[in-house]
N, C-alpha and C positions, 0 to 999 in steps of 0.2 A: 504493500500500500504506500503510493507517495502522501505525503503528508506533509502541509504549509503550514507552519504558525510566524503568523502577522505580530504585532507587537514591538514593546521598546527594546532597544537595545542602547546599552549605557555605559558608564564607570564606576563603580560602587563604591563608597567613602565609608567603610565600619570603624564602626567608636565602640568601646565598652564603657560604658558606668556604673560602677565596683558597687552602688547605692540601689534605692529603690524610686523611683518616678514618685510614686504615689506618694512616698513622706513629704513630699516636700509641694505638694500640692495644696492650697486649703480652698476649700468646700467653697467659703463667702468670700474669696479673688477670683473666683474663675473669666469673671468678666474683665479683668485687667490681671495677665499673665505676662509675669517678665521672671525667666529662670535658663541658669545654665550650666550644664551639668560637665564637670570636669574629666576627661576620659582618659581613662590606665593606659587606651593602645588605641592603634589606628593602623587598618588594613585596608589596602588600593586593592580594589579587584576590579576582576571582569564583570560584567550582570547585564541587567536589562531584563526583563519576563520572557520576550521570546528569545533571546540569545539563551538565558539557561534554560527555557524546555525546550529548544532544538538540540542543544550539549546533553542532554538528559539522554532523548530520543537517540541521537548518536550512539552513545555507550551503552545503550539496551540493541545495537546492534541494526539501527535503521538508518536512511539517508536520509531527514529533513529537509527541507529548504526552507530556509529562513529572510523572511520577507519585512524588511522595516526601513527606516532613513536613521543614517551615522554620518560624521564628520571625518573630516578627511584622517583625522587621528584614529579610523577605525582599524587602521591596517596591521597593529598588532593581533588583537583581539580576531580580526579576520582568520589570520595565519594559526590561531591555535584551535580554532573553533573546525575550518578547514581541515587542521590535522584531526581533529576529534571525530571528524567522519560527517563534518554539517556542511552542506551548499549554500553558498554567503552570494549567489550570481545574482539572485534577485534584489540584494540590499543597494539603496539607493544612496549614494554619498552627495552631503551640503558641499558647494561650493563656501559658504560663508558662516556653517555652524558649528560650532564642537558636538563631537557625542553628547547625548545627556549625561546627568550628572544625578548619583542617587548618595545624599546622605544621611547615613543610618545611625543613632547612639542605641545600643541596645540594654538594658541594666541587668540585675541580679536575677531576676523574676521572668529574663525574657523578653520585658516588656520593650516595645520599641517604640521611638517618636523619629518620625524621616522625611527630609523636603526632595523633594524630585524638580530637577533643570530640566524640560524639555530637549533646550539646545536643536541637532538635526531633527527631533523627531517632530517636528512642527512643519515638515514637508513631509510627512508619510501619508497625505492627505492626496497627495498628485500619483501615489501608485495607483495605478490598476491594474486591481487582480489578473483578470483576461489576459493582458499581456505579461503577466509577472512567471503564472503556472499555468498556461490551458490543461495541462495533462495532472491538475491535482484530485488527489482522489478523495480527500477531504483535509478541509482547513480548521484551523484556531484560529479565531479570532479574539486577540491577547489583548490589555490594555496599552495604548498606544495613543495619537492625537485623538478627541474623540468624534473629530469632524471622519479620520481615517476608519475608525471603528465601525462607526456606522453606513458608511458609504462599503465597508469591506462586507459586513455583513448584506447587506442590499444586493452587493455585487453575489454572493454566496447564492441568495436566490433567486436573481436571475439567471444565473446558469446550472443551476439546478446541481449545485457541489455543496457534497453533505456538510458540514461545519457545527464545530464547536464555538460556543459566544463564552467569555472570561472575563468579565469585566473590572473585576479586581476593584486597586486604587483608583479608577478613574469613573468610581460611580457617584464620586464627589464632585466631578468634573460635568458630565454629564448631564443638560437638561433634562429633566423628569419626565417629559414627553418623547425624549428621544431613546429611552433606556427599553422600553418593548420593542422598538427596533433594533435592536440589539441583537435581542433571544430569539424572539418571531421566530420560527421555524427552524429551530435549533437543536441536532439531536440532542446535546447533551449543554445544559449548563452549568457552570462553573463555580463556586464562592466558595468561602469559608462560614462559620454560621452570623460573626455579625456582620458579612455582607450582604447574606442571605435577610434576615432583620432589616437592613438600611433599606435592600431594593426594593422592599416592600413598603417600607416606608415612603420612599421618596417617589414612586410609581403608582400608591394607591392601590396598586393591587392586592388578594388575597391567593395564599399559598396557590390554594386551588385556580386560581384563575391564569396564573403565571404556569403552571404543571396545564393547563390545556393548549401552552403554548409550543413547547416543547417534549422533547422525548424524554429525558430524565434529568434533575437537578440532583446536581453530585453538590456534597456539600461537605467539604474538610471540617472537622471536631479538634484539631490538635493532638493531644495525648489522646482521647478519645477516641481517635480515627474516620472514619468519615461514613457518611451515607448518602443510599440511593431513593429518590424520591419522586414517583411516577404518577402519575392522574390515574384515579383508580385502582392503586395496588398498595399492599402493602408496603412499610418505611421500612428497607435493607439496611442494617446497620453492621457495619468490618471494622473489625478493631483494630488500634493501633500495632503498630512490628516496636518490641520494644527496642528504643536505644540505651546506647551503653553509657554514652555522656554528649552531653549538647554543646558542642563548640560553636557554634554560629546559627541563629534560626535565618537567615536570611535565605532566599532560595525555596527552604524546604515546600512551599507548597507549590513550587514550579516544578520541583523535581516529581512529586505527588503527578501533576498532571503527566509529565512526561512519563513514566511508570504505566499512567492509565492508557495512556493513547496508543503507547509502543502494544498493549496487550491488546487494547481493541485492533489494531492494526494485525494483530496475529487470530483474530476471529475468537478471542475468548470471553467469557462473558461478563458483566458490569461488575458482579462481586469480585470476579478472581482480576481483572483492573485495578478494583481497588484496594487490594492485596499489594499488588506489586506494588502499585503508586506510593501505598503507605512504607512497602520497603524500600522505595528508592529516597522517597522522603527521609526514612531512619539514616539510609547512606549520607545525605547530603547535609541532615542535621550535624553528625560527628567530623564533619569538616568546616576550617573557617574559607569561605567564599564556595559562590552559588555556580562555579564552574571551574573548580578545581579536585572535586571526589572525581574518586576509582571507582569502578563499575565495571560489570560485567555482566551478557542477561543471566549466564548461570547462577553467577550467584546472587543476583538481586533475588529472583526466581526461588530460591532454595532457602533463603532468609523471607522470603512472602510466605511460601508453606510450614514454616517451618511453625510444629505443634499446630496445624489445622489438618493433619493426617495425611497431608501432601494433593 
Protein backbone atom coordinates (compact mmCIF):
# COMPACT_ATOMS: atom_id res chain seq x y z
CA UNK A 1 0.00 0.00 0.00
CA UNK A 2 1.42 3.48 -0.93
CA UNK A 3 0.72 5.68 1.65
CA UNK A 4 0.94 9.90 1.92
CA UNK A 5 0.84 11.68 5.00
CA UNK A 6 0.55 15.50 4.42
CA UNK A 7 1.52 17.47 7.55
CA UNK A 8 4.32 19.75 9.26
CA UNK A 9 7.47 19.18 9.12
CA UNK A 10 9.86 21.17 11.43
CA UNK A 11 12.93 21.53 14.19
CA UNK A 12 12.13 20.55 17.58
CA UNK A 13 13.43 22.72 20.55
CA UNK A 14 13.16 20.08 23.89
CA UNK A 15 13.47 21.63 27.20
CA UNK A 16 13.00 19.73 30.60
CA UNK A 17 11.79 21.28 33.72
CA UNK A 18 13.10 19.20 36.68
CA UNK A 19 9.45 21.09 38.57
CA UNK A 20 5.87 20.78 38.08
CA UNK A 21 3.65 23.36 35.73
CA UNK A 22 0.88 23.01 37.95
CA UNK A 23 2.77 24.55 41.36
CA UNK A 24 3.30 27.37 40.12
CA UNK A 25 0.02 28.17 38.42
CA UNK A 26 -2.63 29.98 40.71
CA UNK A 27 -6.40 29.34 40.17
CA UNK A 28 -7.30 33.59 40.47
CA UNK A 29 -4.17 34.68 37.76
CA UNK A 30 -5.16 32.65 35.02
CA UNK A 31 -6.34 35.63 33.25
CA UNK A 32 -2.96 37.42 33.54
CA UNK A 33 -0.20 34.61 33.19
CA UNK A 34 3.45 35.73 33.05
CA UNK A 35 5.86 32.59 34.17
CA UNK A 36 9.13 30.97 33.03
CA UNK A 37 10.34 27.84 33.79
CA UNK A 38 14.17 27.35 33.84
CA UNK A 39 15.27 24.12 31.89
CA UNK A 40 18.15 21.35 33.01
CA UNK A 41 18.76 20.46 29.14
CA UNK A 42 17.95 21.27 25.72
CA UNK A 43 17.76 18.96 22.71
CA UNK A 44 17.64 20.15 18.77
CA UNK A 45 15.93 17.57 16.97
CA UNK A 46 14.32 16.49 13.85
CA UNK A 47 10.13 16.48 14.06
CA UNK A 48 7.37 17.97 12.45
CA UNK A 49 3.86 15.28 12.67
CA UNK A 50 4.31 14.12 9.35
CA UNK A 51 8.09 13.95 9.08
CA UNK A 52 7.81 11.58 12.39
CA UNK A 53 4.83 9.37 11.08
CA UNK A 54 6.46 8.99 7.71
CA UNK A 55 10.01 7.91 9.81
CA UNK A 56 7.68 5.71 11.96
CA UNK A 57 6.16 4.19 8.64
CA UNK A 58 9.73 3.79 7.29
CA UNK A 59 11.13 1.53 10.15
CA UNK A 60 7.91 -0.63 10.23
CA UNK A 61 9.20 -1.58 6.88
CA UNK A 62 7.14 0.67 4.23
CA UNK A 63 7.83 3.45 1.73
CA UNK A 64 5.98 6.77 2.73
CA UNK A 65 5.80 9.71 0.81
CA UNK A 66 6.00 12.57 2.62
CA UNK A 67 4.01 15.54 1.48
CA UNK A 68 4.47 19.02 3.30
CA UNK A 69 6.57 22.62 2.79
CA UNK A 70 10.20 23.15 4.43
CA UNK A 71 12.83 25.74 4.07
CA UNK A 72 15.72 25.40 2.34
CA UNK A 73 17.59 24.24 5.68
CA UNK A 74 15.58 21.07 5.08
CA UNK A 75 18.38 19.33 3.50
CA UNK A 76 19.63 17.63 6.41
CA UNK A 77 16.62 16.21 7.83
CA UNK A 78 15.80 15.39 4.09
CA UNK A 79 19.01 13.18 3.94
CA UNK A 80 18.24 11.04 7.17
CA UNK A 81 14.69 10.63 6.65
CA UNK A 82 15.77 9.46 2.91
CA UNK A 83 18.11 7.04 4.59
CA UNK A 84 15.21 5.86 6.82
CA UNK A 85 13.43 4.57 3.86
CA UNK A 86 10.88 7.96 3.46
CA UNK A 87 10.33 9.60 -0.10
CA UNK A 88 10.90 13.48 0.70
CA UNK A 89 10.17 14.08 -3.66
CA UNK A 90 6.99 15.51 -2.92
CA UNK A 91 8.19 18.05 -0.12
CA UNK A 92 7.88 21.47 -1.36
CA UNK A 93 10.87 23.81 -0.35
CA UNK A 94 10.38 28.07 0.73
CA UNK A 95 12.30 30.15 -1.22
CA UNK A 96 12.01 32.76 1.69
CA UNK A 97 11.02 30.45 4.92
CA UNK A 98 12.83 28.53 7.46
CA UNK A 99 11.48 25.05 8.42
CA UNK A 100 9.08 25.49 11.26
CA UNK A 101 10.05 25.76 14.57
CA UNK A 102 8.50 23.51 17.45
CA UNK A 103 9.40 24.57 21.08
CA UNK A 104 8.74 22.19 23.61
CA UNK A 105 9.53 22.45 27.86
CA UNK A 106 8.33 19.26 29.16
CA UNK A 107 8.40 18.94 33.34
CA UNK A 108 8.33 16.12 35.81
CA UNK A 109 4.62 14.96 35.32
CA UNK A 110 5.18 14.80 31.60
CA UNK A 111 3.22 17.76 31.25
CA UNK A 112 4.03 19.96 28.30
CA UNK A 113 3.60 23.63 27.24
CA UNK A 114 4.86 24.23 23.33
CA UNK A 115 4.80 27.23 20.64
CA UNK A 116 4.83 26.18 17.06
CA UNK A 117 6.62 28.71 14.16
CA UNK A 118 4.83 27.80 11.16
CA UNK A 119 7.92 29.23 9.10
CA UNK A 120 7.61 27.10 5.37
CA UNK A 121 4.70 25.43 6.39
CA UNK A 122 2.58 28.51 5.52
CA UNK A 123 2.89 27.54 1.77
CA UNK A 124 1.61 23.89 2.12
CA UNK A 125 -1.55 25.50 1.10
CA UNK A 126 -0.34 25.74 -2.99
CA UNK A 127 0.23 21.66 -2.81
CA UNK A 128 -1.96 19.78 -4.62
CA UNK A 129 -2.53 16.50 -3.98
CA UNK A 130 -3.23 15.34 -7.64
CA UNK A 131 -0.08 16.30 -8.79
CA UNK A 132 1.92 15.56 -5.58
CA UNK A 133 0.60 11.39 -5.52
CA UNK A 134 -1.97 10.35 -8.37
CA UNK A 135 -0.81 6.66 -7.58
CA UNK A 136 -1.71 7.12 -3.49
CA UNK A 137 -3.49 4.45 -2.06
CA UNK A 138 -4.50 6.27 0.99
CA UNK A 139 -3.42 9.51 2.65
CA UNK A 140 -3.03 11.22 6.25
CA UNK A 141 -4.01 14.18 6.45
CA UNK A 142 -1.71 15.58 9.54
CA UNK A 143 -1.84 18.89 11.09
CA UNK A 144 -0.40 21.37 8.84
CA UNK A 145 -1.41 25.13 7.58
CA UNK A 146 -5.17 24.79 8.17
CA UNK A 147 -6.14 26.44 4.86
CA UNK A 148 -3.64 23.04 3.58
CA UNK A 149 -5.61 20.69 5.78
CA UNK A 150 -8.66 21.30 4.53
CA UNK A 151 -8.24 21.96 0.84
CA UNK A 152 -6.14 18.23 1.30
CA UNK A 153 -8.92 16.79 2.79
CA UNK A 154 -11.57 18.17 -0.04
CA UNK A 155 -8.80 17.01 -2.40
CA UNK A 156 -9.02 13.23 -0.74
CA UNK A 157 -12.69 13.37 -1.80
CA UNK A 158 -12.62 14.33 -4.87
CA UNK A 159 -10.69 11.75 -6.17
CA UNK A 160 -12.03 9.32 -4.27
CA UNK A 161 -8.56 8.27 -2.05
CA UNK A 162 -9.38 6.62 1.15
CA UNK A 163 -7.77 9.19 3.98
CA UNK A 164 -7.16 9.51 7.29
CA UNK A 165 -8.10 13.30 8.84
CA UNK A 166 -5.45 14.03 12.37
CA UNK A 167 -6.16 17.13 13.38
CA UNK A 168 -4.11 17.21 16.35
CA UNK A 169 -2.64 20.86 17.56
CA UNK A 170 -4.39 22.67 15.00
CA UNK A 171 -7.88 22.25 16.09
CA UNK A 172 -7.12 25.42 17.97
CA UNK A 173 -6.38 26.96 14.69
CA UNK A 174 -9.06 25.90 12.88
CA UNK A 175 -12.53 27.70 12.33
CA UNK A 176 -15.25 25.68 13.89
CA UNK A 177 -17.14 25.46 10.70
CA UNK A 178 -14.24 24.26 8.83
CA UNK A 179 -13.29 21.37 11.35
CA UNK A 180 -16.24 18.63 9.75
CA UNK A 181 -14.56 19.37 6.71
CA UNK A 182 -11.82 17.99 7.82
CA UNK A 183 -13.34 14.35 8.86
CA UNK A 184 -16.23 14.26 6.35
CA UNK A 185 -15.64 11.09 4.87
CA UNK A 186 -12.90 9.95 6.68
CA UNK A 187 -12.07 6.30 7.23
CA UNK A 188 -10.53 6.72 10.24
CA UNK A 189 -10.05 9.78 12.64
CA UNK A 190 -7.57 10.65 14.79
CA UNK A 191 -7.16 12.54 18.47
CA UNK A 192 -6.05 11.95 21.69
CA UNK A 193 -9.02 12.04 24.31
CA UNK A 194 -8.96 15.81 25.04
CA UNK A 195 -8.98 16.48 21.51
CA UNK A 196 -11.52 14.34 21.19
CA UNK A 197 -13.49 16.71 24.09
CA UNK A 198 -12.22 20.07 22.24
CA UNK A 199 -13.63 18.95 18.72
CA UNK A 200 -16.68 18.56 20.18
CA UNK A 201 -16.78 21.33 21.69
CA UNK A 202 -15.74 23.61 19.25
CA UNK A 203 -17.93 22.00 16.32
CA UNK A 204 -21.14 21.41 18.38
CA UNK A 205 -21.30 18.27 17.52
CA UNK A 206 -22.36 15.11 19.45
CA UNK A 207 -20.06 11.99 19.67
CA UNK A 208 -22.63 10.35 17.64
CA UNK A 209 -23.05 12.76 15.03
CA UNK A 210 -19.25 13.03 14.30
CA UNK A 211 -19.16 8.78 14.35
CA UNK A 212 -21.88 9.09 11.28
CA UNK A 213 -19.27 10.92 9.61
CA UNK A 214 -16.62 8.68 9.59
CA UNK A 215 -15.44 5.15 9.71
CA UNK A 216 -13.89 4.95 13.12
CA UNK A 217 -12.53 7.50 15.60
CA UNK A 218 -9.39 6.10 17.03
CA UNK A 219 -8.79 7.93 20.09
CA UNK A 220 -5.11 7.73 22.15
CA UNK A 221 -5.66 7.40 26.35
CA UNK A 222 -1.81 7.76 27.12
CA UNK A 223 -0.80 5.07 29.63
CA UNK A 224 -4.32 3.87 29.17
CA UNK A 225 -3.82 3.05 25.46
CA UNK A 226 -6.30 3.88 23.10
CA UNK A 227 -9.76 3.18 21.58
CA UNK A 228 -11.97 2.26 18.77
CA UNK A 229 -15.04 4.17 18.32
CA UNK A 230 -17.63 3.31 15.56
CA UNK A 231 -21.42 4.44 14.87
CA UNK A 232 -23.38 1.78 16.11
CA UNK A 233 -20.97 -0.75 17.76
CA UNK A 234 -19.54 -1.40 20.54
CA UNK A 235 -16.32 1.07 22.25
CA UNK A 236 -13.00 -1.34 21.60
CA UNK A 237 -10.63 -0.57 24.07
CA UNK A 238 -6.27 -1.89 23.72
CA UNK A 239 -4.38 -1.37 26.39
CA UNK A 240 -1.37 0.38 26.64
CA UNK A 241 2.42 -1.89 25.75
CA UNK A 242 4.16 -1.04 28.98
CA UNK A 243 7.22 1.11 28.88
CA UNK A 244 10.32 0.69 30.61
CA UNK A 245 11.13 4.42 31.27
CA UNK A 246 9.91 7.68 29.41
CA UNK A 247 12.66 9.62 28.03
CA UNK A 248 10.96 12.11 25.95
CA UNK A 249 6.86 12.10 25.37
CA UNK A 250 7.28 14.01 22.25
CA UNK A 251 6.44 12.20 19.09
CA UNK A 252 4.83 9.22 20.93
CA UNK A 253 1.57 9.61 19.44
CA UNK A 254 2.92 10.17 15.93
CA UNK A 255 4.73 7.03 16.39
CA UNK A 256 1.14 5.43 17.63
CA UNK A 257 -0.30 6.56 14.23
CA UNK A 258 2.50 5.27 12.27
CA UNK A 259 2.26 1.70 14.08
CA UNK A 260 -1.59 2.00 13.16
CA UNK A 261 -1.29 2.69 9.46
CA UNK A 262 1.82 0.49 8.70
CA UNK A 263 -0.75 -2.59 10.05
CA UNK A 264 -3.61 -1.22 8.31
CA UNK A 265 -1.40 -1.18 5.24
CA UNK A 266 -0.67 -4.85 5.91
CA UNK A 267 -4.75 -5.76 5.94
CA UNK A 268 -4.82 -6.31 9.73
CA UNK A 269 -7.56 -5.31 11.71
CA UNK A 270 -8.33 -1.90 13.97
CA UNK A 271 -7.45 -3.67 17.38
CA UNK A 272 -4.39 -5.43 16.29
CA UNK A 273 -3.27 -1.44 14.68
CA UNK A 274 -3.74 -0.59 17.71
CA UNK A 275 -1.50 -2.82 19.31
CA UNK A 276 1.37 -2.19 17.27
CA UNK A 277 0.65 1.79 17.33
CA UNK A 278 0.75 1.57 21.07
CA UNK A 279 4.02 -0.57 20.69
CA UNK A 280 5.73 1.74 18.55
CA UNK A 281 4.52 4.44 20.79
CA UNK A 282 6.33 2.60 23.98
CA UNK A 283 9.47 2.58 21.30
CA UNK A 284 9.46 6.14 20.74
CA UNK A 285 8.60 7.06 24.29
CA UNK A 286 12.05 5.51 25.76
CA UNK A 287 13.98 7.73 23.27
CA UNK A 288 14.68 11.46 23.52
CA UNK A 289 13.52 12.85 19.99
CA UNK A 290 10.50 11.87 17.72
CA UNK A 291 12.85 10.55 14.93
CA UNK A 292 15.79 9.01 16.21
CA UNK A 293 14.33 5.40 17.87
CA UNK A 294 15.39 1.98 16.48
CA UNK A 295 12.64 -0.19 15.18
CA UNK A 296 12.14 -2.83 13.42
CA UNK A 297 8.58 -4.52 12.27
CA UNK A 298 9.72 -7.79 14.04
CA UNK A 299 10.19 -6.55 17.00
CA UNK A 300 7.70 -3.74 17.29
CA UNK A 301 5.23 -6.76 16.23
CA UNK A 302 6.51 -9.07 19.19
CA UNK A 303 6.60 -6.33 21.92
CA UNK A 304 2.50 -5.44 20.44
CA UNK A 305 1.65 -9.36 21.25
CA UNK A 306 3.45 -9.69 23.76
CA UNK A 307 1.04 -11.22 26.94
CA UNK A 308 -2.06 -10.85 24.56
CA UNK A 309 -1.39 -14.70 23.50
CA UNK A 310 0.29 -13.56 20.22
Amino acid sequence: MRIAVTGSIASDHLMVFPGRFTEHLMADRLDHVSLSFLADDLQVRHGGVAANITYGLARLGLRPLLVGAAGRDFSEQRALLEAAGVDTSAVRISGTRHTARFVCTTDRDQNQIATFYAGAMAEAADIRLEESFPDADFVLVGPDDPAAMVRHAEACRRHGMPFAADPSQQLARLEPDAIPGLFEGARYLFTNAYEQALLLQRTGLTGEEVLRRVGAWVVTLGADGARIERHAAPVVTVPAVPVAHVADPTGAGDAFRAGFLAEHARGRDDAEAVRTGCALAATALESVGSQDYEATYAAVRERALAGVGG
